[in-house]
C-alpha positions in Angstrom: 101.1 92.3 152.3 101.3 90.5 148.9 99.5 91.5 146.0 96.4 89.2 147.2 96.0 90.4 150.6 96.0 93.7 149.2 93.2 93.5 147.1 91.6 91.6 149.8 91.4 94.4 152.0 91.3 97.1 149.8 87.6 95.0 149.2 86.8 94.8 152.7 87.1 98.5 153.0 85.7 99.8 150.2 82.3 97.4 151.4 82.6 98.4 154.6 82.8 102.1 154.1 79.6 101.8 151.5 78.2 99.8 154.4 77.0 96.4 152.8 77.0 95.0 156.3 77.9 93.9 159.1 80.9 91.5 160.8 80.5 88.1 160.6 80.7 87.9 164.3 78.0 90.9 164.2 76.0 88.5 161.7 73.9 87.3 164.5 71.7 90.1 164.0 70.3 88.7 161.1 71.4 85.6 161.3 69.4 84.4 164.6 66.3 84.7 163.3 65.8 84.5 159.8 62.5 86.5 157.9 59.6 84.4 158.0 58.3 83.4 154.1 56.8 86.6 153.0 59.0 88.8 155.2 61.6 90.7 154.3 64.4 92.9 155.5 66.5 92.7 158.8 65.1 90.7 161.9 66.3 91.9 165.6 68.2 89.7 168.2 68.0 90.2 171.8 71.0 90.4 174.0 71.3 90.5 177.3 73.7 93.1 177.6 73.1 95.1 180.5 71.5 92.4 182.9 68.2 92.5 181.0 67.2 91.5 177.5 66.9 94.4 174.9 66.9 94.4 171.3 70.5 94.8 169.9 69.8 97.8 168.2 68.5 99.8 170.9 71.2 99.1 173.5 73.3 101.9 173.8 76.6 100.9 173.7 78.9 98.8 171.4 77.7 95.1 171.5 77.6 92.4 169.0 76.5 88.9 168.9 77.5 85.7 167.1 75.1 83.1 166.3 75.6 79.4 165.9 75.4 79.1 162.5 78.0 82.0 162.8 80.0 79.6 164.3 79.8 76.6 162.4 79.9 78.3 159.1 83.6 79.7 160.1 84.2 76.3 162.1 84.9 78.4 165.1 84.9 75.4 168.2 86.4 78.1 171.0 87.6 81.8 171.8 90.5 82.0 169.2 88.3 81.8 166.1 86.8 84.6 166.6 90.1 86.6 166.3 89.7 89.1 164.0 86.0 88.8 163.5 84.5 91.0 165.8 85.7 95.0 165.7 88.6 95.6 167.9 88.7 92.3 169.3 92.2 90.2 168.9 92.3 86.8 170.6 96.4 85.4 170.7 98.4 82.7 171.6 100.8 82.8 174.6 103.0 80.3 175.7 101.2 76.8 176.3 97.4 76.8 176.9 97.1 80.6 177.1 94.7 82.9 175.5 95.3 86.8 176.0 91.9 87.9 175.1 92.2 92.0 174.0 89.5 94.0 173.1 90.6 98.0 171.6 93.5 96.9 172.7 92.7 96.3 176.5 93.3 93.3 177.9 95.9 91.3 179.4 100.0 92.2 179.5 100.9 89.5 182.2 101.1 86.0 180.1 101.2 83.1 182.2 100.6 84.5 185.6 97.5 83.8 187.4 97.9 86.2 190.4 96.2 89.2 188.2 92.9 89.0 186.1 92.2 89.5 182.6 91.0 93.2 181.3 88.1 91.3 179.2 86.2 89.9 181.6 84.8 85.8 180.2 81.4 84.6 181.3 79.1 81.6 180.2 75.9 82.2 180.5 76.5 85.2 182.9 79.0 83.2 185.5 82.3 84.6 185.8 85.2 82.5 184.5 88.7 83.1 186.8 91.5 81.2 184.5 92.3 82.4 180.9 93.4 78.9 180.3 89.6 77.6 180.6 89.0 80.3 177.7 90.5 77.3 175.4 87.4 75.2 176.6 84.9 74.4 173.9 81.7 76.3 172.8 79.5 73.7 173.5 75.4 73.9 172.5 76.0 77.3 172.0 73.1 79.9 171.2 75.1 82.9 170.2 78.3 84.4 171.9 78.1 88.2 172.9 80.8 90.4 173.0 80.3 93.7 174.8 83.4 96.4 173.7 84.5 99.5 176.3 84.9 98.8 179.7 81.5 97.4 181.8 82.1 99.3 184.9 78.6 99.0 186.6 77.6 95.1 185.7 79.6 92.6 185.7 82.7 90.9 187.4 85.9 91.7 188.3 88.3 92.5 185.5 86.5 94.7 183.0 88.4 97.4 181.9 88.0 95.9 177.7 84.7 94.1 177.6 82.9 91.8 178.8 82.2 88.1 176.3 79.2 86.2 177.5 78.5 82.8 175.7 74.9 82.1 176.1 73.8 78.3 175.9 70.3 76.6 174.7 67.9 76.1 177.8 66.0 72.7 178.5 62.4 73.6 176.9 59.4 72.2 177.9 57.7 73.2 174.5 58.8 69.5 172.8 61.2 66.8 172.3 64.2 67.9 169.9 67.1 67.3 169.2 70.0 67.3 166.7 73.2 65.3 165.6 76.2 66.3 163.7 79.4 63.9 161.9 82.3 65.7 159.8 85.4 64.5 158.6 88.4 66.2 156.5 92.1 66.8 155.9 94.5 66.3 158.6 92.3 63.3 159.8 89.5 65.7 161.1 87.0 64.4 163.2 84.0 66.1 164.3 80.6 64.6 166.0 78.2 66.6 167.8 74.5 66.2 169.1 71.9 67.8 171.9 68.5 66.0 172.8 65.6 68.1 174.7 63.5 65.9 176.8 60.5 67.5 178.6 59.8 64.9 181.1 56.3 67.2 182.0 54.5 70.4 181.5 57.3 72.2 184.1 60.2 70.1 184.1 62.9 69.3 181.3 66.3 68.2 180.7 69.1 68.9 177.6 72.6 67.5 177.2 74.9 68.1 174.2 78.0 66.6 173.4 80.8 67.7 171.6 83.7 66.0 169.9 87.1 66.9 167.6 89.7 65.5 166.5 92.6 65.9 164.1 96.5 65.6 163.2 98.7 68.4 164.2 98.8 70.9 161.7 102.5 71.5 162.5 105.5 68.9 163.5 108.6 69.0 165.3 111.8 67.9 164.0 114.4 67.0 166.4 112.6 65.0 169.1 114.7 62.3 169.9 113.1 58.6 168.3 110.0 60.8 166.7 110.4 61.4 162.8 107.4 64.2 162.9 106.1 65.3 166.3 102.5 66.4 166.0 101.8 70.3 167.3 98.5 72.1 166.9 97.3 68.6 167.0 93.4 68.3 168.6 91.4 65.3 170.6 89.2 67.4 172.8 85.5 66.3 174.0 82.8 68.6 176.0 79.7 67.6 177.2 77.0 69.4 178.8 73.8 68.8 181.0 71.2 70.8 182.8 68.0 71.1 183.8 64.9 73.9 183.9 62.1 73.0 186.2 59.2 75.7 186.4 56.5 75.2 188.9 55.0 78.1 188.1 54.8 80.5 184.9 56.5 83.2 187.3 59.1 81.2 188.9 62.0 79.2 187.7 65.4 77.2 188.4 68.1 76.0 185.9 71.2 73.3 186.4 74.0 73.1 184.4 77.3 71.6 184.4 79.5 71.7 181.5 83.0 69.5 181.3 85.8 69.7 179.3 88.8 67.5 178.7 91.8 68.3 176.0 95.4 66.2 175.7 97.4 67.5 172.8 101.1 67.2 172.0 100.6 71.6 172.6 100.5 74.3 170.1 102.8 74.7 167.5 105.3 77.9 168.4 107.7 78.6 166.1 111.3 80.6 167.1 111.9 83.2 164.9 115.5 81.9 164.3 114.3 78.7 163.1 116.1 78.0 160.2 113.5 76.2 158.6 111.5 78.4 156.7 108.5 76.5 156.7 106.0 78.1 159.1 104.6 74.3 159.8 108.1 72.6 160.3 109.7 73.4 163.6 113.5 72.3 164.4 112.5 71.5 168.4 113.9 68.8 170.2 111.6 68.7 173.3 108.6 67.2 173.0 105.7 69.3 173.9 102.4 68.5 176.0 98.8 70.4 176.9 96.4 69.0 179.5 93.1 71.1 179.9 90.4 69.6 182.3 87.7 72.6 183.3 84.6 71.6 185.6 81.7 74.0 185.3 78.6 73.7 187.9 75.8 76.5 187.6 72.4 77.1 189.4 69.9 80.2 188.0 66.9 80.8 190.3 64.8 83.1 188.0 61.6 84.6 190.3 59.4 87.4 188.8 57.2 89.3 190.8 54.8 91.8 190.2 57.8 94.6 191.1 60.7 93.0 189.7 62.7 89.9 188.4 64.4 88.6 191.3 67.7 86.5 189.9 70.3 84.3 191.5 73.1 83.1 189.5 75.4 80.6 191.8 78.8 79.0 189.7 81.5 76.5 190.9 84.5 75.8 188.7 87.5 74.3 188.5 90.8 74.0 186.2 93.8 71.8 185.7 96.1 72.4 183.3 99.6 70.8 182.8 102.0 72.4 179.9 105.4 71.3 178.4 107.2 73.1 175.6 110.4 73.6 174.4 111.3 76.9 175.6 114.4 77.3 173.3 112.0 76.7 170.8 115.4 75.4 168.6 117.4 72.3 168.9 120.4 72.2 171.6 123.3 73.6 168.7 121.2 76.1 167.2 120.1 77.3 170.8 123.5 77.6 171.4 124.8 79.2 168.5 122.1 81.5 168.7 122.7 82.3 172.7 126.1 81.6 173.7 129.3 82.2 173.0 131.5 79.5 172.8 134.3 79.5 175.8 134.7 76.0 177.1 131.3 74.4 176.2 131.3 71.5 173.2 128.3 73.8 171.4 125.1 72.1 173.3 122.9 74.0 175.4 119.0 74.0 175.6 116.0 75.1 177.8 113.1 73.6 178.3 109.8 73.2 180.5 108.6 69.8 181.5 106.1 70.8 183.7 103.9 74.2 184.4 100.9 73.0 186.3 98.1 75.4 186.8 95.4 74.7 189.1 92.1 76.9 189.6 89.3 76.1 192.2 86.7 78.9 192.4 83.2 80.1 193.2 81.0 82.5 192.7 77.4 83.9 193.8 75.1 86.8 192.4 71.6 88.3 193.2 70.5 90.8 191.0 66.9 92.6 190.7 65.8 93.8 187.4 62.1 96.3 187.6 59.6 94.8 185.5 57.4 98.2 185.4 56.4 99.7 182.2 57.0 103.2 183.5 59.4 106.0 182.7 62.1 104.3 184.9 63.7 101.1 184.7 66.7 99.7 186.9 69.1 96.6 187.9 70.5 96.4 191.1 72.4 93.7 193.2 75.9 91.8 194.5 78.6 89.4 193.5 80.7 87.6 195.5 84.2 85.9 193.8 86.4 83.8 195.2 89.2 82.2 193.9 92.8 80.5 194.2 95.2 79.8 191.7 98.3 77.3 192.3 101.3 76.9 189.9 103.9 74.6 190.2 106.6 75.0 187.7 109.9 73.3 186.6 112.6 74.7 183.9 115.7 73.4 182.8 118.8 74.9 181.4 121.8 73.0 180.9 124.8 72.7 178.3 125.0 68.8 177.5 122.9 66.4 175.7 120.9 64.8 178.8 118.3 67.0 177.8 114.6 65.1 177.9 114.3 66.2 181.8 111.6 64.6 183.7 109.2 67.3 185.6 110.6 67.1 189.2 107.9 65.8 191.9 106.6 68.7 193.9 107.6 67.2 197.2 111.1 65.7 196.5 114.0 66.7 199.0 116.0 69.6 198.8 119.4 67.5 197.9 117.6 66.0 195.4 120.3 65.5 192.0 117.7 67.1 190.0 117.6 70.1 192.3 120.7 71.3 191.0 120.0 71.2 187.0 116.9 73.0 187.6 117.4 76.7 185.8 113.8 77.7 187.8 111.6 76.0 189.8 108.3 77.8 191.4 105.6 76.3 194.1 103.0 79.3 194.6 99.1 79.7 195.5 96.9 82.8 195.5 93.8 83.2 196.7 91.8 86.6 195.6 88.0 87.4 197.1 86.3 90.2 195.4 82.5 91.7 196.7 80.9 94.4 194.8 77.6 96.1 195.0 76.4 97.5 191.6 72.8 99.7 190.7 72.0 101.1 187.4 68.7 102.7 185.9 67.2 104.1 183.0 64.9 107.1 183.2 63.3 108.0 180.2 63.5 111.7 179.9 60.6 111.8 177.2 59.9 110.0 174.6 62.8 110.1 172.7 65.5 110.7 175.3 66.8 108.0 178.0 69.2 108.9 180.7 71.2 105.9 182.2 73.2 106.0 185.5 74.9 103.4 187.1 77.6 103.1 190.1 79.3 99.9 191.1 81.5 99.5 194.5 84.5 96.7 194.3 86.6 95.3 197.5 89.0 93.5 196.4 91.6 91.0 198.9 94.4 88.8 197.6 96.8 86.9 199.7 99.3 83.7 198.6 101.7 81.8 199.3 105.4 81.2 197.4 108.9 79.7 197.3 110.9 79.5 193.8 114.4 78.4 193.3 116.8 79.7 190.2 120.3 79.6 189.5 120.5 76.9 192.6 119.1 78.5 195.4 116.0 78.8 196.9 113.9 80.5 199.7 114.7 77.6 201.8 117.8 75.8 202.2 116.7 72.2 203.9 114.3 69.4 203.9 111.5 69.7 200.7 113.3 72.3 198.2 109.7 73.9 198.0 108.6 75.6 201.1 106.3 78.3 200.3 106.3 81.1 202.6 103.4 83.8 203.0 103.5 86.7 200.7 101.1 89.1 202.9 97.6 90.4 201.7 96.8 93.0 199.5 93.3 94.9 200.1 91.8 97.3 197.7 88.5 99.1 197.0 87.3 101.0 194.0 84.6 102.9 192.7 83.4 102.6 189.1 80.2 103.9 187.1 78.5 104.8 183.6 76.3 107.8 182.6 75.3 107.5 178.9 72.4 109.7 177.0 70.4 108.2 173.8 68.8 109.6 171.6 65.9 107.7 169.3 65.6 110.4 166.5 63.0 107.9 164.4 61.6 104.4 165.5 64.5 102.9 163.1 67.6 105.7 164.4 69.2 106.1 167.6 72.5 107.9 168.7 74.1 107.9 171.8 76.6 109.1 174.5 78.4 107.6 177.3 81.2 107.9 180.1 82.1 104.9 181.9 84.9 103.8 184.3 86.7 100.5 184.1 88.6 98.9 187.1 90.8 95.8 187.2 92.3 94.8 190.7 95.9 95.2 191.8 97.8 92.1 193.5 100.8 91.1 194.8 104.0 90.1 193.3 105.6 86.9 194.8 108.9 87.0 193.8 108.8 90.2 194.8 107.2 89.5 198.2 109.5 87.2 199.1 112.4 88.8 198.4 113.9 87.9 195.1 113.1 91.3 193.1 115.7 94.2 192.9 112.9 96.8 191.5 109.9 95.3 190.7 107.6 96.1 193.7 105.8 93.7 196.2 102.7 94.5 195.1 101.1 96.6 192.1 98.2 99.3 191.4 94.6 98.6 190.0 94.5 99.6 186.3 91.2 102.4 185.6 90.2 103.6 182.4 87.5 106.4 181.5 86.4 106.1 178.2 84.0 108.2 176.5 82.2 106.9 173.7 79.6 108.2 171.4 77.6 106.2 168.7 74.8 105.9 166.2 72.5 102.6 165.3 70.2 103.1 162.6 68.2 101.3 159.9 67.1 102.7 156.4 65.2 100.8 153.3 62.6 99.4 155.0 64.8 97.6 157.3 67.0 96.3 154.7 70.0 98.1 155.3 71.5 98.8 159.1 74.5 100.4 159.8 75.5 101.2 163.3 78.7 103.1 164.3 80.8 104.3 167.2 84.1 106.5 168.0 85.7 106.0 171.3 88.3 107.6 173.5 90.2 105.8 176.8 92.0 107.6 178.9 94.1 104.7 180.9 96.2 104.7 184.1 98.6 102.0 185.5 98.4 99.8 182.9 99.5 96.2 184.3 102.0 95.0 182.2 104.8 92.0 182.8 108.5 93.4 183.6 111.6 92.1 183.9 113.5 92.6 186.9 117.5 92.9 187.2 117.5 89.8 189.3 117.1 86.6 187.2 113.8 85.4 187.4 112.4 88.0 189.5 109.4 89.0 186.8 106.4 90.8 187.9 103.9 93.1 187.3 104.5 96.9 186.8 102.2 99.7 186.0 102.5 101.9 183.3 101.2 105.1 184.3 99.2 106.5 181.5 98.0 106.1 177.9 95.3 107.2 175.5 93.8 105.0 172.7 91.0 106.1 170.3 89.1 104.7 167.3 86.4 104.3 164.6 84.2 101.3 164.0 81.5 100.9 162.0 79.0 97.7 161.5 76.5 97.2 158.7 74.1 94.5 157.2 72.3 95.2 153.8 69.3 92.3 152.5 68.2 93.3 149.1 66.0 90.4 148.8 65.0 87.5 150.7 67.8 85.6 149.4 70.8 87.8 149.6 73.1 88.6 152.0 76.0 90.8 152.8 77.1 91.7 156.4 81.0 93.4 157.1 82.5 95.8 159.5 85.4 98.2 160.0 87.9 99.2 162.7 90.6 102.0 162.6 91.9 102.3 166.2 94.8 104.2 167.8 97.2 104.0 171.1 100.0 105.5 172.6 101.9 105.7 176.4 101.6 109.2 176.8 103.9 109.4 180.2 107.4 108.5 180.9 108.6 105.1 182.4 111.9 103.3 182.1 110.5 99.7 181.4 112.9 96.5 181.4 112.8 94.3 178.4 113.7 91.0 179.4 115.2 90.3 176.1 116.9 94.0 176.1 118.4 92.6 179.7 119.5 89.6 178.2 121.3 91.0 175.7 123.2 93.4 178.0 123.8 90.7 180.3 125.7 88.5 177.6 127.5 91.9 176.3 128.8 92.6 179.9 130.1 89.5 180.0 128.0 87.7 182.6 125.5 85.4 180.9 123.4 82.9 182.6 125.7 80.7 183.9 128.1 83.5 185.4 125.3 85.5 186.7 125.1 84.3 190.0 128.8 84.2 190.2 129.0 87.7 189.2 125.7 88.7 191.0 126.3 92.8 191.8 127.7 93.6 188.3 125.1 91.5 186.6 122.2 93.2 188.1 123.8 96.9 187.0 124.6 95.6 183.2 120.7 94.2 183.2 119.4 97.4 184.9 121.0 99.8 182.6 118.5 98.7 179.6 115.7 100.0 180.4 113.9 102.5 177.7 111.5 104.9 178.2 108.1 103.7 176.5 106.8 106.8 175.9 105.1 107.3 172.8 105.3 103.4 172.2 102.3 102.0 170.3 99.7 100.0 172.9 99.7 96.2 172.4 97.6 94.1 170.7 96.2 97.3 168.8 95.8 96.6 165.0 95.6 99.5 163.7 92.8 98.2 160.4 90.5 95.0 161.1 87.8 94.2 159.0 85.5 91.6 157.8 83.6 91.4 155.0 80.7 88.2 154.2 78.4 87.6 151.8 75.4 84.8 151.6 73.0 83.4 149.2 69.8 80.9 149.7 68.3 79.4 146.9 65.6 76.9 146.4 68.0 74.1 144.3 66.2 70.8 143.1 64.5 69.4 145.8 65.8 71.2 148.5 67.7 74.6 149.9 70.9 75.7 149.2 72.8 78.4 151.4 76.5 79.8 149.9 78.2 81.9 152.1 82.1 83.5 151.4 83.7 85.2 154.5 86.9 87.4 153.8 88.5 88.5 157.4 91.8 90.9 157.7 93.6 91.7 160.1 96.1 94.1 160.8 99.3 93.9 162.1 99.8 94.9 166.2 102.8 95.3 168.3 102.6 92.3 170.8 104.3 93.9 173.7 104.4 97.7 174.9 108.0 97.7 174.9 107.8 97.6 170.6 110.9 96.1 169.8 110.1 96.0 165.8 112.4 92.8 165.5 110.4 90.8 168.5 106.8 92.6 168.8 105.6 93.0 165.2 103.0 90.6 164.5 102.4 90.8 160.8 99.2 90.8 159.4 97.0 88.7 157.3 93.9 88.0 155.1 91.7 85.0 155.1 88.7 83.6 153.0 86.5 81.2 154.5 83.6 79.6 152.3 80.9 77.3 153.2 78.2 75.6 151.7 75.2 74.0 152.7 72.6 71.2 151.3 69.2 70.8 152.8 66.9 68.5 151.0 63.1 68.8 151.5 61.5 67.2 154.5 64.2 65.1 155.5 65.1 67.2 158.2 69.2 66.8 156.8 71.6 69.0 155.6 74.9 68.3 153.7 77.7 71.1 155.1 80.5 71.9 153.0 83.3 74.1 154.5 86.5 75.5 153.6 88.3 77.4 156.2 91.4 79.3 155.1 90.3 79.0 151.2 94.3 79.9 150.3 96.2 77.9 152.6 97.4 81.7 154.4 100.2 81.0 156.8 99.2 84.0 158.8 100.4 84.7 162.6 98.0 84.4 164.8 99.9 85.9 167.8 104.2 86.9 168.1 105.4 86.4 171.8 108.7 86.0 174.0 109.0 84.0 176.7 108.7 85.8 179.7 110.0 84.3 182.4 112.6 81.8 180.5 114.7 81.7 177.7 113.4 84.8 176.1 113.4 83.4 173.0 110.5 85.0 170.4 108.1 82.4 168.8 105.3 82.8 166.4 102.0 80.5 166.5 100.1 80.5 163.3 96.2 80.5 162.4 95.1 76.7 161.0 95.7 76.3 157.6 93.5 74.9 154.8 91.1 73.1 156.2 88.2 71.3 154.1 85.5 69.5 156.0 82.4 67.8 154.7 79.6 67.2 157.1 75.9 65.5 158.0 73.6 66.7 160.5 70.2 65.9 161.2 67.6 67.7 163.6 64.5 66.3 164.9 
């Protein structure tokens, strides 16, 4: 770190560890409901954390929530802003539209492959969302985000073995007609508009819709595209919309319609290869020109009955994706891709690799009844069912050649076999999976006495996943006449598991809690398609469910009269069969492996202090800790690469060479043992301070936001040269004008205050060139805005 980032954090921590408060993201506790005039000290915010609403501070486990003001104050519009916000929680870039979502390090190891799920399981507003891809998708009319940390092994969907985020939108309200609008412009030709209106059209019925709108100019160009001066990357133009509807016949009885749409075309994000001679981080010598289509559909249906026994729920969703990306996969120009990748025997010094098309396409469902007691007695419980289905179709082309026709159309999916194209294609895949998970889950909480709570909770998962696949590399492919894509069946995979929580707590005073807990996570196994279909020399056909146990104790406490809150938890997981993405000896073949076992551990700690009505200061602190603590010879696709090249058989000679290739690739694997876990910084830390003041005729609210975070190995294999993502500090500031009964407010924001070029995520390309890239966080960005509320 330079000399600023280091006094940066050395501030963060020293805060933090006096405890002046509490993570931006963990803001919402103050932040969503503000003292009335006359009060003073910290408000409460209720979350719905464990299927019921409870007051933040006495849920026991780790859970924080981020308001909307949160939100707008950091100009966080989707899931990446929050990355490095909230304790433990690091949101990267993978190649195209994906987001690998990571929580203490548990999350996701298998980029850009839809046949597995995600470790952090993402809902909005409780319904399950299947594609990492729609994780790019807006926050739209937003009430706060909540992010539950530690595996949620009793109550919620598939894929939990890191936490659970749950963005929680504004309901329809029959109470009056409101509404708000919202116009910003700044560098980069920024654009933003925004604005919600609440109708109740009668005493039981009402309707909301928001809409959502940004735009700007890439922060990042390309260099090299052929007939563009400056190619735009980590360029916006994205618009979301909402609509739904709450109609309540009855004070006891309700039902709520949603549907929220997305749309996003961009030239893609901005990914950087590490060999790029250019040294500016925003100037990229690429020759391909990039593309990113996001389109999600989200339909949802609550039926909310409450009876004298128990709240009787039933949460129905419908969603679906399409997403088509194009990058360079080289991520250079065709002679420094060749310089950097070849050596030279009769070629003229041109080579590249890129990928035209990778079309993703997600159509799912889902349906949950739960029950929640509504007695005031000693014991309290949730039960009920989920059904999840799902399938996932990809269709991807790559192309790897050694002359300058390089600006490859995507190849239709249903062209014939001796098609000309055929035979430039480097890969080429036509795959669909569908998966079906049921699970029945119960929990309840039995107060002991007065003080003590006992909570118990066990949750039964069946999981089934079945597909279809054909691929082609090198020039050859499943089939060998008519369409070149025939996808063949891969077989089924079937799977059940048991998960579950105990946890004990504590309430010492009204204002100090501490707590206890065991819980199991469990994300599904799957099949490999490659694999299944023949084209893998030692990745399997199908791979194990991932479990963790982690065991987690904590404390939640406020002192001063409720001016000062700290809260704080140690963890430890004990994982087995981490999935992870492997190479495999035979080009192309990638799938999923396990690694068998690893241990991670950590400290956080949250706090808010409010001396007076005016001031403000909220932080928090992680220190967290991972290893592999078994052996496993793992193949690094850039390790097998490189021994490919050394032996003498690169790309173009593998196939030629096949039997000899496959040993030279084979003999690099290392053991990972004692290799740091992924996405795992080891110090994160925020730190904000804010200040209202009646100014003139009217309120002013100042608020400074300084965020670090630490630097992580991307990948388990820790090469130090590809997996290092570095680390980085950034100061956010924000002010905001609102004159006296005029019902406006004048926002002033400056996001990344000193322009940090700090990397967001380090990556290599999987399944392509294997080629290692670095994506950056946005930099300086100053925007001035109007809004007006009614």
């Amino acid at each position: 770190m330079n000399t600023k980032s280091h006094i940066a954090y050395a501030l963060a921590c020293s805060v933090s560890m006096l405890a002046f408060a509490s993570n931006s993201a963990h803001a919402a506790e103050a932040e969503a409901q503000a003292p009335t005039p006359g009060e003073t000290g910290i408000t409460d915010i209720v979350v719905t954390a464990e299927r019921r609403e409870v007051s933040l501070q006495e849920a026991p486990l780790s859970v924080s929530a981020v308001t909307s003001e949160t939100l707008k104050a950091a100009n966080i519009t989707d899931i990446t802003g929050l990355n490095g916000s909230v304790p433990g929680l690091v949101v990267a870039r993978s190649g195209g539209g994906e987001r690998i979502i990571t929580i203490r390090g548990i999350g996701s190891e298998t980029p850009e492959n839809t046949n597995t799920q995600p470790g952090v399981s993402y809902h909005i507003d409780g319904v399950y969302i299947f594609n990492s891809i729609a994780a790019s998708a807006a926050f739209i009319d937003v009430a706060q985000v909540e992010v539950l940390r530690g595996p949620q092994g009793t109550l919620f969907g598939q894929g939990s073995t890191g936490g659970t985020i749950n963005v929680v939108s504004i309901e329809p309200s029959t109470d009056a007609l409101s509404g708000n609008v919202s116009a910003g412009i700044g560098n980069y030709k920024y654009m933003e508009g925004s604005g919600a209106l609440n109708v109740p059209l009668s005493d039981t019925l009402a309707i909301r819709g928001a809409i959502q709108y940004t735009k700007h100019d890439g922060y990042a160009y390309a260099t090299k595209v052929p007939g563009v001066d400056k190619y735009d990357l980590d360029d916006q133009d994205e618009t979301g919309w909402r609509i739904g509807a709450k109609w309540s016949p009855a004070p006891n009885f309700s039902i709520t319609l949603n549907t929220v749409q997305y749309d996003s075309k961009t030239n893609g994000p901005a990914q950087k290869n590490i060999l790029d001679p250019d040294t500016d981080p925003r100037v990229l010598t690429q020759d391909y020109p990039g593309r990113s289509e996001v389109k999600t559909e989200l339909y949802t249906g609550v039926i909310k009955w409450e009876t004298p026994f128990a709240t009787i729920k039933s949460i129905t969703g419908y969603q679906k994706l399409h997403s088509e990306q194009a990058w360079d996969a080289d991520g250079l120009d065709t002679e420094l891709f060749f310089a950097n990748t070849y050596n030279p025997i009769s070629f003229t010094g041109v080579s590249y690799d890129h990928v035209p098309l990778w079309a993703s396409d997600t159509e799912s469902w889902s349906q949950e009844i739960n029950m929640t007691s509504n007695g005031n007695g000693p014991f309290n419980w949730v039960l009920g069912g989920v059904y999840l289905h799902s399938k996932n179709s990809q269709y991807i082309n790559e192309y790897r050649s050694y002359d300058d026709n390089f600006l490859q159309p995507a190849l239709p999916v249903d062209t014939a076999f001796d098609d000309p194209l055929v035979g430039n294609l480097t890969y080429a895949e036509l795959s669909s999976i569908k998966r079906e998970l049921y699970a029945f889950f119960a929990q309840g909480t039995y107060e002991v006495t007065s003080q003590l709570k006992l909570t118990a909770g066990v949750r039964y998962n069946h999981d089934k996943a079945s597909g279809a696949y054909d691929s082609l590399s090198g020039g050859t492919s499943n089939q060998t006449s008519g369409a070149y894509m025939q996808p063949a069946s891969t077989g089924s995979r079937k799977a059940d598991a048991w998960t579950g929580k105990v946890a004990l707590d504590y309430q010492i005073t009204p204002e100090n809690m501490v707590y206890a807990s065991w819980t199991r996570g469990f994300k599904p196994g799957g099949i490999n398609s490659a694999s299944a279909s023949g084209g893998s020399f030692s990745v399997l056909p199908t791979y194990k469910q991932e479990t963790v146990d982690s065991f987690e104790a904590g404390t939640k406490n406020r002192f001063m009269d409720d001016t000062l809150q700290i809260n704080a938890s140690a963890f430890l997981y004990q994982y087995k069969n981490m999935q992870f993405l492997e190479e495999d000896p035979i080009l192309y073949g990638e799938g999923i492996s396990n690694a068998p076992k690893a241990r991670v551990y950590g400290l956080e700690l949250e706090s808010t202090y409010v001396p007076t009505d005016g001031l403000r200061f909220d932080a928090s602190l992680s220190w967290l800790e991972g290893k592999f603590t078994s052996h496993y010879a793992a193949l690094d696709p850039t390790a097998a690469t490189d021994a490919q090249n050394a032996a003498g058989y690169p790309d173009y000679l593998f196939w030629t060479n096949f039997y000899n290739a496959v040993l030279a690739r084979d003999a690099a694997r290392a053991d990972i043992k004692g290799n740091r876990i992924p996405k795992l910084p080891r110090w994160q830390g925020t730190i904000a301070a804010t200040y209202n003041a009646e100014v003139g005729p009217g309120e002013l609210t100042t608020r400074a936001q300084l965020i670090y975070r630490g630097k992580y190995q991307y990948r388990l294999f820790n090469d130090g040269a590809v997996d290092l993502t570095p680390s980085y500090t950034q100061v956010n500031l924000m002010a905001k004008y609102e004159p006296e009964g005029t019902n406006t407010d004048i926002t002033l924001r400056v996001i990344n205050l000193f322009d940090e070029d700090g990397v967001n995520s380090r990556f290599s390309d999987p399944y392509g060139s294997a080629q290692v890239f670095d994506t950056y966080i946005p930099p300086r960005q100053v925007i001035l805005s109007f809004g007006y509320r009614f």
